[in-house]
C-alpha positions as CSV (number, residue, x, y, z in Angstrom):
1,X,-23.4,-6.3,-9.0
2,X,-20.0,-8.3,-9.1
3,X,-19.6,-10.9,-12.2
4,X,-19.6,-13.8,-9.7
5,X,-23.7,-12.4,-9.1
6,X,-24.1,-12.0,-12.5
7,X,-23.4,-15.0,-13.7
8,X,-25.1,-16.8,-11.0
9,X,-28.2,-14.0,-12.4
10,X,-27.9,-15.5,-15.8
11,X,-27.3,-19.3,-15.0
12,X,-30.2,-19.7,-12.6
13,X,-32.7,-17.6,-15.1
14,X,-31.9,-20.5,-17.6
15,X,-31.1,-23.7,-15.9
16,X,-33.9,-25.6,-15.0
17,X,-34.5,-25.3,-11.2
18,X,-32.8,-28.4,-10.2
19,X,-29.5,-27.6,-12.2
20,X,-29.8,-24.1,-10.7
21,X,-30.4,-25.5,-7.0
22,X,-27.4,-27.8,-7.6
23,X,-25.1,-25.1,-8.8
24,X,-25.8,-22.5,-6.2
25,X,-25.0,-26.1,-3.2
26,X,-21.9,-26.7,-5.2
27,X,-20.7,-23.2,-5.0
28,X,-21.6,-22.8,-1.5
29,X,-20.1,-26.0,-0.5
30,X,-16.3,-24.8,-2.2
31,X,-16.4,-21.8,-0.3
32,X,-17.2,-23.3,2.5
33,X,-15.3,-26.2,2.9
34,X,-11.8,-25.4,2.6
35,X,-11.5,-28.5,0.2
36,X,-10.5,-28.0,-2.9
37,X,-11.4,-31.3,-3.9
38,X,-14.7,-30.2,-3.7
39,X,-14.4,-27.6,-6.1
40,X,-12.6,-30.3,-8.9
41,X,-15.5,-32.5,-8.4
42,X,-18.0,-30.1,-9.1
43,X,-16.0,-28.6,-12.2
44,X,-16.2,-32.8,-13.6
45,X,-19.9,-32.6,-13.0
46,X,-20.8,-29.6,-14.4
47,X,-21.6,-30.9,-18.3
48,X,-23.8,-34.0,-16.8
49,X,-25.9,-31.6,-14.6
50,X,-26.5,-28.4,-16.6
51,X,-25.4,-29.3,-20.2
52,X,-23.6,-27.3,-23.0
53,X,-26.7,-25.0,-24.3
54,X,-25.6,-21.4,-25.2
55,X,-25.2,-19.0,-22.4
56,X,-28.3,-16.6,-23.3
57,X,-27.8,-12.9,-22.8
58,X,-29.7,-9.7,-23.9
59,X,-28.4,-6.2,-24.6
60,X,-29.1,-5.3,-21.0
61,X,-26.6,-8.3,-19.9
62,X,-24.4,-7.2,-22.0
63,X,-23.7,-3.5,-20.7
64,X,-24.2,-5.2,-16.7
65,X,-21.1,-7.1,-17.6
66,X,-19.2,-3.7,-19.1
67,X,-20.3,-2.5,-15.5
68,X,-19.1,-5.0,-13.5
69,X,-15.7,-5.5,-14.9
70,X,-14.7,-2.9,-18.0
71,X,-14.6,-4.4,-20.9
72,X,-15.7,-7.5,-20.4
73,X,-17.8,-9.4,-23.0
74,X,-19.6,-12.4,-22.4
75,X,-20.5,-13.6,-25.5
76,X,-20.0,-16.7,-27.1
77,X,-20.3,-17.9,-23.6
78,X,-21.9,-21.6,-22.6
79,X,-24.2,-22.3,-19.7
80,X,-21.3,-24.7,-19.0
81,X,-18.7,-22.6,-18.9
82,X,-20.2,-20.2,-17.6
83,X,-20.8,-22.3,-14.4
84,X,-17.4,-23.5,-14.0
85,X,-16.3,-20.2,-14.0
86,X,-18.7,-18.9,-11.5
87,X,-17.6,-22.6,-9.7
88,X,-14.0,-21.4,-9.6
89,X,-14.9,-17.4,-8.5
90,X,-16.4,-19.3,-5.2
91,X,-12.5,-19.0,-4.3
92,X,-12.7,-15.3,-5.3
93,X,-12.1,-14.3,-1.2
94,X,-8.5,-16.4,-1.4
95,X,-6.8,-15.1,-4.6
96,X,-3.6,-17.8,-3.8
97,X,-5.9,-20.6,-3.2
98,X,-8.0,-19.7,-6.2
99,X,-4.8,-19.1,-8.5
100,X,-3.2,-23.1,-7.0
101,X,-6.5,-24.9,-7.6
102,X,-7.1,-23.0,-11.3
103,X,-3.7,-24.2,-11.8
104,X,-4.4,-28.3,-11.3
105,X,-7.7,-27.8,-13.1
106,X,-5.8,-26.2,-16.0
107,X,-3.4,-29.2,-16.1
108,X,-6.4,-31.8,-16.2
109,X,-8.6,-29.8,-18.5
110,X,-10.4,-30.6,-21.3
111,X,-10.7,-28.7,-24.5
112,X,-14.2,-27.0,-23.4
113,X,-13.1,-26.4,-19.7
114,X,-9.6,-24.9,-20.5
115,X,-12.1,-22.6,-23.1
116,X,-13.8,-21.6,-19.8
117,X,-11.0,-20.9,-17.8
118,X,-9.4,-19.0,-19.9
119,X,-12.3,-17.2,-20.7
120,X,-12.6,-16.2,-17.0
121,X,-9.0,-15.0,-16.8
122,X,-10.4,-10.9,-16.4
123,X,-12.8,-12.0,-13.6
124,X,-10.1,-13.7,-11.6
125,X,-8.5,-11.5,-8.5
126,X,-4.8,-10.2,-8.3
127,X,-4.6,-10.3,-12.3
128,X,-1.0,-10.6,-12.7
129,X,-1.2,-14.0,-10.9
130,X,-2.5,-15.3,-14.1
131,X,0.2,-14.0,-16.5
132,X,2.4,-17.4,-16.9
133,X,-0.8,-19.3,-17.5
134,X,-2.1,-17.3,-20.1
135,X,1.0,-16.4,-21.8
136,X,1.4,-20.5,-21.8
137,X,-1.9,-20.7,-23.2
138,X,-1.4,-19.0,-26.1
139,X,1.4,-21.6,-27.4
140,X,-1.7,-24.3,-27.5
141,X,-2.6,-25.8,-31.3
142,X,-5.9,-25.7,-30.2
143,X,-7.7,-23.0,-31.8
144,X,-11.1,-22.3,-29.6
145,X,-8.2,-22.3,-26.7
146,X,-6.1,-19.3,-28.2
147,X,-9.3,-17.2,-29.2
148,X,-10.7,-18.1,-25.2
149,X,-7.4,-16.0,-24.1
150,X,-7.0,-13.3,-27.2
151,X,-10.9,-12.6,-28.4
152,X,-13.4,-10.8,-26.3
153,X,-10.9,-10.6,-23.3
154,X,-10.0,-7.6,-21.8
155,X,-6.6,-9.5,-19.7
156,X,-4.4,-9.3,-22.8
157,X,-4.7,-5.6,-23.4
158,X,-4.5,-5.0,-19.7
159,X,-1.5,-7.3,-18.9
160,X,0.5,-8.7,-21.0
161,X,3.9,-7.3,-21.7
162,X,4.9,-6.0,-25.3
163,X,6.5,-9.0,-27.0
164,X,4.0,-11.5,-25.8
165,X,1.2,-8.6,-26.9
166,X,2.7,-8.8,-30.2
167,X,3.0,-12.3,-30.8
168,X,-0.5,-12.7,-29.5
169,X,-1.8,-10.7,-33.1
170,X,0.8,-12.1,-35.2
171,X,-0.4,-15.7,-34.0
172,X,-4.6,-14.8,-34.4
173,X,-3.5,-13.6,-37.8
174,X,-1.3,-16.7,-38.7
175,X,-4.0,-19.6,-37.6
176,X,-6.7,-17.1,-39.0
177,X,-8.5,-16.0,-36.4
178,X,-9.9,-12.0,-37.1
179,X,-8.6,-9.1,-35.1
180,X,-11.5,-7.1,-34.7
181,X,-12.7,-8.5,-31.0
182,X,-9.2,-8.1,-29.7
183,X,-9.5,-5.8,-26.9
184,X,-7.1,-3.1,-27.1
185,X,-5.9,-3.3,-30.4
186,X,-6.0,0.2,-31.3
187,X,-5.0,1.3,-28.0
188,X,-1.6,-1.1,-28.0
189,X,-0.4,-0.9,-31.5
190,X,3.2,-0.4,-31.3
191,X,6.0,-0.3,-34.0
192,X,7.5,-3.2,-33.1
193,X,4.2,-5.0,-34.2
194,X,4.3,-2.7,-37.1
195,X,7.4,-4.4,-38.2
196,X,6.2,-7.8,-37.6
197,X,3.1,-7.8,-39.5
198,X,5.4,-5.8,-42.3
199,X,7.3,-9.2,-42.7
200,X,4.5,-11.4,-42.2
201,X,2.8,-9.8,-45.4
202,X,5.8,-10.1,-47.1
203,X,6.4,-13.9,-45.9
204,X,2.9,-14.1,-47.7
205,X,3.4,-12.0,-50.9
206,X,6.7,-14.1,-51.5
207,X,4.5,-17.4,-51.3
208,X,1.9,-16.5,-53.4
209,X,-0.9,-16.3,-50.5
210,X,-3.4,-13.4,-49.8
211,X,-3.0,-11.1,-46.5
212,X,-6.0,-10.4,-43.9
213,X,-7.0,-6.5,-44.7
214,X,-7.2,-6.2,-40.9
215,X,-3.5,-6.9,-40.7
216,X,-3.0,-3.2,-42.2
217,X,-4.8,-1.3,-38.8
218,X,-1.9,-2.0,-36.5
219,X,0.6,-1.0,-39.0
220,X,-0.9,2.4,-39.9
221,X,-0.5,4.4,-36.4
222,X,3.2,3.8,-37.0
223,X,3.5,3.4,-40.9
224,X,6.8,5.4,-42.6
225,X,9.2,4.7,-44.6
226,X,9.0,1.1,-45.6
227,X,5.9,0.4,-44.4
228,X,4.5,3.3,-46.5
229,X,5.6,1.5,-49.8
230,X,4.0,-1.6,-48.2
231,X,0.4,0.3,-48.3
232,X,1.2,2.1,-51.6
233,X,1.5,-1.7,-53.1
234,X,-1.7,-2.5,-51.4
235,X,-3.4,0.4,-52.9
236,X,-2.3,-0.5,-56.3
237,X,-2.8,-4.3,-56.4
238,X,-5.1,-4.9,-54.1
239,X,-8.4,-6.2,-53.7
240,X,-11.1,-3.8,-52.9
241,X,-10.8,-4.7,-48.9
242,X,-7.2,-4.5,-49.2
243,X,-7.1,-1.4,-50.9
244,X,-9.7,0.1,-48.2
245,X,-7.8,-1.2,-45.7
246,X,-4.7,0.3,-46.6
247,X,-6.4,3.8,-47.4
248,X,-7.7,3.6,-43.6
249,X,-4.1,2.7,-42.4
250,X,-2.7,5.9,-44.1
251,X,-4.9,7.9,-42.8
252,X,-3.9,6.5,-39.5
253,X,0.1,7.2,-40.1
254,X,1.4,10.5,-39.1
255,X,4.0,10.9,-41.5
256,X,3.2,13.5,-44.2
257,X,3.9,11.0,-47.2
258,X,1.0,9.0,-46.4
259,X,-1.4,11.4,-47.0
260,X,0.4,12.4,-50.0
261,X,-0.3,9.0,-50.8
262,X,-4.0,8.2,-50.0
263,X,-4.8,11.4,-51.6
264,X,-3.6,9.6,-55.2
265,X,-7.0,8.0,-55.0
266,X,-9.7,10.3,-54.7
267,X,-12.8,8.3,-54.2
268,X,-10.9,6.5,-51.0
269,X,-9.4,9.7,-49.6
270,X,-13.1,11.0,-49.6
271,X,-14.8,7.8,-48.6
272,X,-12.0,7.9,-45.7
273,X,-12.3,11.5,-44.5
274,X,-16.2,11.3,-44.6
275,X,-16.2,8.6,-42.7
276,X,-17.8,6.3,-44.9
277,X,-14.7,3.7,-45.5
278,X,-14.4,1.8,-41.8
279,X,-12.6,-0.8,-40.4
280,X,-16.2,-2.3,-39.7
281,X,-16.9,-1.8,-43.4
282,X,-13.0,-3.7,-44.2
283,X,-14.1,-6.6,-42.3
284,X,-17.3,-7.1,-43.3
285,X,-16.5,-7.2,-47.3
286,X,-13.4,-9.0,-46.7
Protein backbone atom coordinates (compact mmCIF):
# COMPACT_ATOMS: atom_id res chain seq x y z
CA UNK A 1 0.00 0.00 0.00
CA UNK A 2 1.47 3.44 -1.14
CA UNK A 3 1.23 6.42 1.62
CA UNK A 4 -1.16 8.27 -0.74
CA UNK A 5 -3.71 4.83 0.20
CA UNK A 6 -2.76 5.05 3.56
CA UNK A 7 -3.47 8.13 4.40
CA UNK A 8 -6.68 8.12 2.46
CA UNK A 9 -7.05 4.46 4.93
CA UNK A 10 -6.67 6.58 7.99
CA UNK A 11 -8.58 9.90 7.00
CA UNK A 12 -11.80 8.19 5.89
CA UNK A 13 -11.74 5.67 9.11
CA UNK A 14 -12.00 9.00 11.17
CA UNK A 15 -13.70 11.68 9.31
CA UNK A 16 -17.16 11.59 9.44
CA UNK A 17 -18.67 10.21 6.19
CA UNK A 18 -19.44 13.49 4.62
CA UNK A 19 -15.81 14.93 5.24
CA UNK A 20 -14.52 11.56 3.96
CA UNK A 21 -16.86 11.68 0.72
CA UNK A 22 -15.70 15.23 0.26
CA UNK A 23 -12.07 14.57 0.42
CA UNK A 24 -11.93 11.49 -1.72
CA UNK A 25 -14.25 14.19 -4.78
CA UNK A 26 -11.63 16.76 -4.04
CA UNK A 27 -8.75 14.49 -4.68
CA UNK A 28 -10.30 12.93 -7.59
CA UNK A 29 -11.23 16.15 -9.14
CA UNK A 30 -7.19 17.56 -8.87
CA UNK A 31 -6.14 14.57 -10.65
CA UNK A 32 -8.40 14.82 -13.02
CA UNK A 33 -8.74 18.17 -14.06
CA UNK A 34 -5.52 19.40 -15.06
CA UNK A 35 -6.33 22.61 -12.95
CA UNK A 36 -4.26 23.36 -10.43
CA UNK A 37 -6.60 25.80 -9.12
CA UNK A 38 -8.57 23.16 -8.16
CA UNK A 39 -6.11 21.61 -5.98
CA UNK A 40 -5.41 25.43 -4.04
CA UNK A 41 -9.01 25.54 -3.42
CA UNK A 42 -9.34 22.45 -1.86
CA UNK A 43 -5.97 22.92 0.28
CA UNK A 44 -8.13 26.61 1.66
CA UNK A 45 -11.01 24.28 2.42
CA UNK A 46 -9.62 21.69 4.13
CA UNK A 47 -9.79 23.11 7.98
CA UNK A 48 -13.69 24.21 7.38
CA UNK A 49 -14.59 20.70 6.18
CA UNK A 50 -12.61 18.19 8.23
CA UNK A 51 -11.20 20.22 11.16
CA UNK A 52 -7.84 20.13 13.11
CA UNK A 53 -8.55 16.84 15.43
CA UNK A 54 -5.34 14.67 15.83
CA UNK A 55 -4.54 12.27 13.12
CA UNK A 56 -5.26 8.90 15.16
CA UNK A 57 -2.93 5.98 14.49
CA UNK A 58 -2.28 2.57 16.17
CA UNK A 59 0.93 0.53 16.34
CA UNK A 60 -0.17 -1.37 13.31
CA UNK A 61 -0.35 2.22 11.30
CA UNK A 62 2.71 2.90 12.42
CA UNK A 63 4.90 -0.08 11.00
CA UNK A 64 2.36 0.24 7.42
CA UNK A 65 3.89 3.58 7.17
CA UNK A 66 7.75 2.18 7.81
CA UNK A 67 6.46 -0.15 4.88
CA UNK A 68 5.38 2.10 2.62
CA UNK A 69 8.12 4.57 2.68
CA UNK A 70 11.33 3.65 5.15
CA UNK A 71 11.40 5.58 7.78
CA UNK A 72 8.67 7.36 7.77
CA UNK A 73 6.79 8.45 10.98
CA UNK A 74 3.48 9.79 11.11
CA UNK A 75 3.11 10.99 14.27
CA UNK A 76 2.22 14.07 15.61
CA UNK A 77 0.21 14.16 12.47
CA UNK A 78 -3.42 16.20 12.10
CA UNK A 79 -6.50 14.97 10.27
CA UNK A 80 -5.73 18.32 8.55
CA UNK A 81 -2.58 17.95 7.51
CA UNK A 82 -2.83 14.88 6.83
CA UNK A 83 -5.53 15.65 4.05
CA UNK A 84 -3.65 18.37 2.49
CA UNK A 85 -0.97 16.18 2.01
CA UNK A 86 -2.77 13.32 0.60
CA UNK A 87 -4.64 16.56 -1.47
CA UNK A 88 -1.25 17.45 -2.89
CA UNK A 89 0.07 13.50 -3.56
CA UNK A 90 -3.20 13.57 -6.14
CA UNK A 91 -0.26 15.18 -8.37
CA UNK A 92 1.91 12.27 -7.39
CA UNK A 93 1.69 10.85 -11.38
CA UNK A 94 3.33 14.60 -12.59
CA UNK A 95 6.36 15.04 -10.19
CA UNK A 96 7.01 18.78 -12.14
CA UNK A 97 3.49 19.75 -11.79
CA UNK A 98 3.25 18.55 -8.26
CA UNK A 99 6.75 20.22 -7.27
CA UNK A 100 5.30 24.05 -9.28
CA UNK A 101 1.88 23.89 -7.56
CA UNK A 102 3.68 22.83 -3.93
CA UNK A 103 5.77 25.71 -4.71
CA UNK A 104 2.73 28.57 -4.84
CA UNK A 105 1.02 26.85 -2.01
CA UNK A 106 4.28 27.12 0.06
CA UNK A 107 4.45 30.82 -0.75
CA UNK A 108 0.71 31.42 0.47
CA UNK A 109 0.88 29.10 3.34
CA UNK A 110 -0.09 29.42 6.68
CA UNK A 111 1.77 28.35 9.69
CA UNK A 112 -0.34 24.89 10.03
CA UNK A 113 -0.23 24.18 6.17
CA UNK A 114 3.48 24.94 5.66
CA UNK A 115 3.64 22.29 8.93
CA UNK A 116 1.90 19.83 6.49
CA UNK A 117 3.90 20.36 3.64
CA UNK A 118 6.82 20.12 4.98
CA UNK A 119 5.81 17.22 6.77
CA UNK A 120 5.08 15.46 3.49
CA UNK A 121 8.47 16.38 1.93
CA UNK A 122 9.56 12.15 2.09
CA UNK A 123 6.25 11.18 0.36
CA UNK A 124 6.74 13.59 -2.43
CA UNK A 125 8.26 12.05 -5.98
CA UNK A 126 11.78 12.88 -7.52
CA UNK A 127 13.08 13.84 -3.91
CA UNK A 128 15.82 16.14 -4.81
CA UNK A 129 13.20 18.42 -6.48
CA UNK A 130 12.37 19.46 -2.97
CA UNK A 131 15.95 20.31 -1.74
CA UNK A 132 15.87 24.40 -2.16
CA UNK A 133 12.53 24.37 -0.43
CA UNK A 134 13.39 22.54 2.44
CA UNK A 135 16.87 23.81 2.89
CA UNK A 136 14.78 27.38 2.73
CA UNK A 137 12.57 26.18 5.25
CA UNK A 138 14.84 25.65 7.78
CA UNK A 139 15.86 29.49 7.91
CA UNK A 140 12.00 30.13 9.18
CA UNK A 141 11.61 31.69 13.02
CA UNK A 142 8.84 29.63 13.20
CA UNK A 143 9.47 26.79 15.41
CA UNK A 144 6.63 23.95 14.62
CA UNK A 145 7.96 24.92 10.85
CA UNK A 146 11.68 23.80 11.50
CA UNK A 147 10.74 20.63 13.56
CA UNK A 148 7.90 19.76 10.37
CA UNK A 149 11.31 19.59 8.12
CA UNK A 150 14.03 18.19 10.84
CA UNK A 151 11.86 15.79 13.44
CA UNK A 152 10.30 12.55 12.37
CA UNK A 153 11.45 13.11 8.72
CA UNK A 154 13.35 10.80 7.00
CA UNK A 155 14.28 13.67 3.76
CA UNK A 156 17.03 15.36 5.83
CA UNK A 157 19.09 12.24 6.44
CA UNK A 158 18.47 11.08 2.94
CA UNK A 159 19.25 14.40 1.11
CA UNK A 160 20.53 17.09 2.30
CA UNK A 161 24.16 17.89 1.68
CA UNK A 162 26.75 18.06 4.73
CA UNK A 163 26.78 21.72 5.73
CA UNK A 164 23.12 22.24 5.46
CA UNK A 165 22.90 18.58 7.51
CA UNK A 166 25.00 20.25 10.04
CA UNK A 167 23.46 23.39 10.48
CA UNK A 168 20.17 21.60 10.60
CA UNK A 169 21.36 20.05 14.37
CA UNK A 170 23.17 23.00 15.37
CA UNK A 171 19.83 25.07 14.75
CA UNK A 172 17.32 22.24 16.68
CA UNK A 173 19.80 22.52 19.40
CA UNK A 174 20.03 26.44 19.44
CA UNK A 175 16.01 27.17 19.43
CA UNK A 176 15.80 24.01 21.71
CA UNK A 177 14.22 21.55 19.99
CA UNK A 178 15.58 17.65 21.11
CA UNK A 179 17.73 15.55 18.81
CA UNK A 180 16.52 12.28 19.51
CA UNK A 181 13.60 12.01 16.48
CA UNK A 182 16.13 13.23 13.95
CA UNK A 183 16.37 10.68 11.48
CA UNK A 184 19.77 9.76 10.82
CA UNK A 185 21.62 11.25 13.41
CA UNK A 186 23.78 8.51 14.28
CA UNK A 187 24.18 7.36 10.89
CA UNK A 188 25.36 11.11 9.57
CA UNK A 189 27.49 12.37 12.45
CA UNK A 190 30.45 13.81 10.85
CA UNK A 191 33.48 15.77 12.41
CA UNK A 192 32.77 18.74 10.99
CA UNK A 193 29.52 18.69 13.22
CA UNK A 194 31.76 17.43 15.86
CA UNK A 195 33.52 20.79 15.76
CA UNK A 196 30.49 22.85 15.59
CA UNK A 197 28.76 21.54 18.53
CA UNK A 198 32.47 21.67 20.27
CA UNK A 199 32.09 25.57 20.01
CA UNK A 200 28.61 25.84 20.54
CA UNK A 201 29.14 24.33 24.18
CA UNK A 202 31.78 26.48 24.64
CA UNK A 203 29.73 29.71 23.30
CA UNK A 204 27.50 28.40 26.24
CA UNK A 205 30.01 27.61 29.01
CA UNK A 206 31.51 31.18 28.37
CA UNK A 207 27.95 32.68 28.98
CA UNK A 208 27.08 30.94 31.90
CA UNK A 209 24.17 28.70 30.24
CA UNK A 210 23.66 24.92 30.53
CA UNK A 211 24.26 22.55 27.34
CA UNK A 212 21.63 19.82 26.00
CA UNK A 213 23.37 16.24 27.10
CA UNK A 214 22.18 15.10 23.65
CA UNK A 215 24.56 17.58 22.10
CA UNK A 216 27.43 15.07 23.28
CA UNK A 217 26.10 11.90 20.83
CA UNK A 218 27.20 13.52 17.64
CA UNK A 219 30.47 14.54 19.04
CA UNK A 220 31.52 11.12 20.43
CA UNK A 221 31.92 9.02 17.00
CA UNK A 222 34.63 11.57 16.19
CA UNK A 223 35.76 12.84 19.68
CA UNK A 224 39.90 13.29 20.03
CA UNK A 225 42.07 15.54 21.01
CA UNK A 226 40.13 18.59 22.04
CA UNK A 227 36.98 17.26 22.03
CA UNK A 228 38.22 14.63 24.51
CA UNK A 229 39.04 17.40 27.17
CA UNK A 230 35.58 18.74 26.31
CA UNK A 231 33.93 15.30 27.73
CA UNK A 232 36.57 14.90 30.49
CA UNK A 233 35.11 18.53 31.72
CA UNK A 234 31.69 17.12 31.41
CA UNK A 235 32.47 14.13 33.37
CA UNK A 236 33.83 16.17 36.10
CA UNK A 237 31.34 19.14 36.38
CA UNK A 238 28.49 17.89 35.13
CA UNK A 239 25.14 17.20 35.97
CA UNK A 240 24.17 13.53 36.23
CA UNK A 241 22.66 13.63 32.46
CA UNK A 242 25.68 15.44 31.31
CA UNK A 243 28.05 13.28 32.85
CA UNK A 244 26.07 10.08 31.41
CA UNK A 245 26.05 11.67 28.32
CA UNK A 246 29.46 12.30 27.99
CA UNK A 247 30.49 8.65 29.41
CA UNK A 248 28.11 7.33 26.34
CA UNK A 249 30.01 9.67 23.88
CA UNK A 250 33.46 8.15 24.98
CA UNK A 251 32.52 5.07 24.51
CA UNK A 252 31.43 6.04 21.12
CA UNK A 253 35.07 7.70 20.17
CA UNK A 254 37.62 5.49 18.81
CA UNK A 255 40.60 7.07 20.08
CA UNK A 256 42.25 5.01 22.84
CA UNK A 257 42.28 8.13 25.36
CA UNK A 258 38.71 7.99 25.69
CA UNK A 259 38.44 4.88 27.18
CA UNK A 260 41.35 5.68 29.32
CA UNK A 261 39.11 8.31 30.31
CA UNK A 262 35.55 6.86 30.94
CA UNK A 263 37.31 4.11 32.72
CA UNK A 264 38.19 6.98 35.56
CA UNK A 265 34.67 6.47 36.61
CA UNK A 266 33.85 3.08 37.34
CA UNK A 267 30.17 2.99 38.04
CA UNK A 268 29.61 4.86 34.38
CA UNK A 269 32.14 2.68 32.53
CA UNK A 270 30.09 -0.35 33.90
CA UNK A 271 26.66 1.15 33.60
CA UNK A 272 27.93 1.92 29.89
CA UNK A 273 29.39 -1.45 28.91
CA UNK A 274 26.29 -3.30 30.43
CA UNK A 275 24.14 -1.46 28.62
CA UNK A 276 22.37 0.12 31.27
CA UNK A 277 23.41 3.95 30.68
CA UNK A 278 21.48 4.95 27.17
CA UNK A 279 20.93 7.72 25.14
CA UNK A 280 17.10 6.94 25.89
CA UNK A 281 18.01 6.91 29.60
CA UNK A 282 20.10 10.66 28.83
CA UNK A 283 17.07 12.03 27.48
CA UNK A 284 14.62 11.02 29.66
CA UNK A 285 16.45 12.37 33.00
CA UNK A 286 17.57 15.35 31.34
Amino acid sequence: MTARELLARWLARQLPADAAAWLERSAGQIQSSGKDSDLYLAVSLVTRKLGKADLVLSDADLRDANAARSEWDPRGWSADQAARVLLVLALERDPQRLSRALDQLCNSADVSELVAFYRGLPLYPDPPRYLGRATEGLRTNIKGVFEAIALRNPYPSEQFPQAAWNQMVLKALFVGTALWPIVGLDRRANADLARMLSDYAHERWSAGRPVSPELWRCVGPHASGTLLKDLERVLKQGTEPERSAAALALRASPDSAASALLQRDPVLAKAVAGGELTWDRVVAAA
